[in-house]
C-alpha positions as CSV (number, residue, x, y, z in Angstrom):
1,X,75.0,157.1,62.3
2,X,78.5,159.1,62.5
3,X,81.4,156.7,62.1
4,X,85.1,157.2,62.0
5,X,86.7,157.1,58.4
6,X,87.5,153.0,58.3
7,X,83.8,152.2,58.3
8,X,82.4,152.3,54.6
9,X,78.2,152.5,55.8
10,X,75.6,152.4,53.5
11,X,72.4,154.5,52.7
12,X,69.4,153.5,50.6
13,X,68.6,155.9,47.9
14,X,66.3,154.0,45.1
15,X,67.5,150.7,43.8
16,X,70.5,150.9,45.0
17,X,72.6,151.1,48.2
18,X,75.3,153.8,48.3
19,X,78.8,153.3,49.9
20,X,79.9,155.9,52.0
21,X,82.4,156.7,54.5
22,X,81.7,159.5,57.5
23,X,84.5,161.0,60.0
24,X,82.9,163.0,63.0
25,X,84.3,166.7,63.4
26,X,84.6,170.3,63.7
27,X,82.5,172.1,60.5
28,X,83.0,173.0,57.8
29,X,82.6,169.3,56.6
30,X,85.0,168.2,53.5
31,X,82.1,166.4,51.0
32,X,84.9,164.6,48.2
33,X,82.7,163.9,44.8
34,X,85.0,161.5,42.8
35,X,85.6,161.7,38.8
36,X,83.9,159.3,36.6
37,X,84.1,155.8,37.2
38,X,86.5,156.4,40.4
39,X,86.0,155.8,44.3
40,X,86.0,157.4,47.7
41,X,89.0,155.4,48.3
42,X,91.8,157.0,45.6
43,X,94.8,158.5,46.9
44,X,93.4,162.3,47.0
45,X,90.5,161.2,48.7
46,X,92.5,159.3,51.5
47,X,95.3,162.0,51.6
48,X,92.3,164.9,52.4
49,X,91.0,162.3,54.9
50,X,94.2,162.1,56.9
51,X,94.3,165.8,57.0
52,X,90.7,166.0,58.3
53,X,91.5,163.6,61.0
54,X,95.4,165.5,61.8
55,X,92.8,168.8,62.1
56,X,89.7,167.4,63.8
57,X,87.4,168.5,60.7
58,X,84.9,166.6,59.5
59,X,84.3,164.8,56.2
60,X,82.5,163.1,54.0
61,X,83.3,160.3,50.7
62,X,81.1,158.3,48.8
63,X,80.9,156.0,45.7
64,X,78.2,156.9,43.5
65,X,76.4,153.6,42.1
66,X,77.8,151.3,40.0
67,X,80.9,152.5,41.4
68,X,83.0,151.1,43.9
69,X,81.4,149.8,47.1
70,X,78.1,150.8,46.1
71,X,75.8,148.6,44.4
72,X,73.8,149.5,40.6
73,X,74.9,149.1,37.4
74,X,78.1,151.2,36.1
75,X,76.0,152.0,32.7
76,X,72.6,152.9,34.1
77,X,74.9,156.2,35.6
78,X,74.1,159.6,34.4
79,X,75.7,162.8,35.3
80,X,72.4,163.9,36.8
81,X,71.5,160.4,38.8
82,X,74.9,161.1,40.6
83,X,73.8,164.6,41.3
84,X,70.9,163.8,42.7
85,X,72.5,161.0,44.9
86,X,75.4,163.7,46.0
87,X,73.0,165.9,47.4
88,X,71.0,162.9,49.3
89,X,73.9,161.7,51.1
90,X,75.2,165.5,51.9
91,X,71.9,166.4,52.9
92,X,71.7,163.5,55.0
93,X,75.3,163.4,56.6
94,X,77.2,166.2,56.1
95,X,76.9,169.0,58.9
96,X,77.0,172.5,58.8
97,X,78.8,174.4,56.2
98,X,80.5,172.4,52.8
99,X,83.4,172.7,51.8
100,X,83.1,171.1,48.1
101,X,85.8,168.9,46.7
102,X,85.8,167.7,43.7
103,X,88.0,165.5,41.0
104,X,87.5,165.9,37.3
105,X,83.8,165.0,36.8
106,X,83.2,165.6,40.3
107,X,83.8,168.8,40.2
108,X,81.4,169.4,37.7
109,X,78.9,167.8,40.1
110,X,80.2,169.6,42.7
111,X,80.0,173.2,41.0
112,X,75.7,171.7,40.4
113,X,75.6,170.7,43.9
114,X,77.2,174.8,45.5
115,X,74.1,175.9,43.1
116,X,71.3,173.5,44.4
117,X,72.7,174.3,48.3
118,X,74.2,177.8,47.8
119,X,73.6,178.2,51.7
120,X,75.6,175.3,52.6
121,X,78.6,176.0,50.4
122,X,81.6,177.4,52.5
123,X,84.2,176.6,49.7
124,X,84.6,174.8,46.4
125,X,87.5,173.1,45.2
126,X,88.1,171.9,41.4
127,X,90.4,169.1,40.8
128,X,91.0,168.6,36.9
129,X,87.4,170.2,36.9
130,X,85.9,168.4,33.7
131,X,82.5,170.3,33.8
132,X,80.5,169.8,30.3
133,X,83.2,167.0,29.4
134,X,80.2,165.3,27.5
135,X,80.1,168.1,25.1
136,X,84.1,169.6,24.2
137,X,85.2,166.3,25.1
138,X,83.5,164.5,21.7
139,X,83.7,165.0,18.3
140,X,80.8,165.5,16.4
141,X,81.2,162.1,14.5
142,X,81.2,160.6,18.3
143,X,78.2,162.2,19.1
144,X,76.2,161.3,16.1
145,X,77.5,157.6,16.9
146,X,76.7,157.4,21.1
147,X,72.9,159.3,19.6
148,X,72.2,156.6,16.9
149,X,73.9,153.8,18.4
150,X,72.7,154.4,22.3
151,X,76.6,154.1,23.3
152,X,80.3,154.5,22.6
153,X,83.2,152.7,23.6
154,X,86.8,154.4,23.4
155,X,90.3,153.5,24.4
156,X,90.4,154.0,28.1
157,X,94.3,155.5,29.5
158,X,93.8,154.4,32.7
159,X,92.8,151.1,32.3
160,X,92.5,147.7,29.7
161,X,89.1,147.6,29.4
162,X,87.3,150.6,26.6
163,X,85.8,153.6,28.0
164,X,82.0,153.4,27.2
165,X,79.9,156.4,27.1
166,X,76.2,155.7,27.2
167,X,73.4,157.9,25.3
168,X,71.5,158.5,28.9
169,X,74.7,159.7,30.6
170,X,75.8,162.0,27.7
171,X,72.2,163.8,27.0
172,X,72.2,164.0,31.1
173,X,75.7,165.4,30.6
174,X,74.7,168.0,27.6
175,X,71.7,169.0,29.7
176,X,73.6,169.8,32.9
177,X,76.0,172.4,31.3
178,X,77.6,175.2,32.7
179,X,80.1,177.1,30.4
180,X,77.9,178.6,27.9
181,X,76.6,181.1,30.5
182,X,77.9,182.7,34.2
183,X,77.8,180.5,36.5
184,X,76.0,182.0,40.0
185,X,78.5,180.6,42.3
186,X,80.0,183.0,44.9
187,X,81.8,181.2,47.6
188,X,85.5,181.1,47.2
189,X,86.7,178.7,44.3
190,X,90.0,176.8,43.9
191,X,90.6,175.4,40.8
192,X,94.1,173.1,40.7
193,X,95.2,171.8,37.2
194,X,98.1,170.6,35.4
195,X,99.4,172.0,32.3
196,X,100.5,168.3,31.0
197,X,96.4,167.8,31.4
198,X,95.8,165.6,27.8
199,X,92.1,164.7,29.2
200,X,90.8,167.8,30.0
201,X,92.9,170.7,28.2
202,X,93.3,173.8,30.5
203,X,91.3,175.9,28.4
204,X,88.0,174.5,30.3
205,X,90.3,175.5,33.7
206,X,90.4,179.4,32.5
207,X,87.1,179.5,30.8
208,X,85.6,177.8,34.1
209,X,87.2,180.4,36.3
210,X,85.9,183.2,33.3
211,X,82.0,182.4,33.9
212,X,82.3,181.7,37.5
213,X,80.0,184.6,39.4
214,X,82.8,184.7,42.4
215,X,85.2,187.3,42.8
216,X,87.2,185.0,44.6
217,X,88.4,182.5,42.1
218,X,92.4,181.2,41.7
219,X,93.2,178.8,39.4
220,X,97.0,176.9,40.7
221,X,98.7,175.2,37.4
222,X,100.9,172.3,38.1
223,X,103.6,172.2,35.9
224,X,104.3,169.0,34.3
225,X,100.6,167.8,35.9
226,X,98.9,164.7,34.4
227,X,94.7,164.4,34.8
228,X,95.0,162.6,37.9
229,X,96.9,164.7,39.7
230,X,98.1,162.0,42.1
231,X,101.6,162.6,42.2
232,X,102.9,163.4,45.9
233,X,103.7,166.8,45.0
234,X,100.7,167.1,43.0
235,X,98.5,166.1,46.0
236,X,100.8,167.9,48.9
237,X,99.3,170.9,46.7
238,X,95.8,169.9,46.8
239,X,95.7,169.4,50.9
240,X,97.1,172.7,51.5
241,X,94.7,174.4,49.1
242,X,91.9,173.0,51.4
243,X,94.1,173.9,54.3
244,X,94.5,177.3,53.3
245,X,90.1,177.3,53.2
246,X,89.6,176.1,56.4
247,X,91.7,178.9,57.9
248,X,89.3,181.6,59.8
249,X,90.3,184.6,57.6
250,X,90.4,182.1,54.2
């Protein structure tokens, strides 16, 4: 069913029912992969919508489950369960040609999804790319404890309640790696971070734009840019990075 971008459908995939949001258009089709426990509805996500509908494109949000509008359990998530139900719903609704959008974890899912559809993937864009947060972003004395205790909860900087980490979604996480080896992506890549980044530092930025296969990578630092990146300036830069892609000699 193709719907404009107010309608939040929904599409069976196992247990659960996944949220998503479709808006009819010219390809290439903007797929937005949120970071880890965020929605299709943020302000990035919205901002790239209203530039899809200003340009005719078309695009594509979801929630994976336990997140936002779809249903599941927040803590049965792993970093591989969201894959799998990224490619479903771009498989199933996305059109033509990707271009690949992706905020902190999801970019990390994004750069697994251009290597499961290579043939699909116009473009890929990194947001705060967090890819193999589950293994530089823990001490070893925090992964002994989320191994031997089956989870771990830290203070959470965007929010009161504690950040838990679950044993599932962490070995899913250190099994799903990408920076100990090149990485055979080689559509164009954007990566956009900020160099006031405390969550992810921006080492994993140059290292990720090191291993990628590509000969067409560029890496845009922010100065004075947080994690979230939703600053006005901060996502005026993001739309015209995917405005620059959808340009005919991008």
């Amino acid at each position: 069913m193709t719907t404009g971008h107010g309608d939040i459908c929904h599409f069976g995939w196992g247990d659960n029912q996944l949220a998503y949001r479709r808006r009819p258009g010219t390809a290439p089709t903007l797929v937005f992969l949120p970071g880890y426990a965020s929605d299709m509805d943020g302000a990035k996500a919205i901002a790239l919508d209203a530039m899809a509908e200003h340009r005719g494109c078309a695009m594509l949000r979801f929630d994976y489950s336990g997140t936002g509008a779809s249903s599941g359990a927040f803590e049965n998530g792993t970093l591989a369960g969201w894959l799998d139900e990224a490619l479903a719903l771009v498989d199933q609704f996305a059109d033509g040609p990707v271009i690949a959008i992706g905020s902190s974890m999801g970019a990390w899912i994004a750069l697994h999804l251009a290597l499961r559809r290579p043939d699909r993937m116009q473009a890929l864009v990194g947001i705060a790319a967090a890819p193999d947060f589950t293994d530089w972003g823990f001490t070893a004395e925090q992964k002994k404890e989320v191994q031997e205790h089956g989870q771990i909860a830290r203070p959470n900087p965007y929010g009161a309640e504690p950040q838990v980490t679950t044993r599932a979604l962490w070995e899913s996480g250190q099994a799903l790696r990408l920076l100990r080896a090149p990485i055979a992506i080689d559509c164009p890549v954007r990566l956009i971070h900020g160099d006031a980044d405390r969550d992810v530092p921006i080492a994993v930025a140059n290292r990720l734009m090191r291993q990628l296969r590509s000969a067409d990578v560029q890496l845009n630092i922010l100065k004075d840019g947080g994690h979230r990146l939703s600053e006005p300036r901060e996502i005026a830069a993001i739309v015209r990075t995917v405005e620059a892609l959808l340009e005919p000699d991008a």
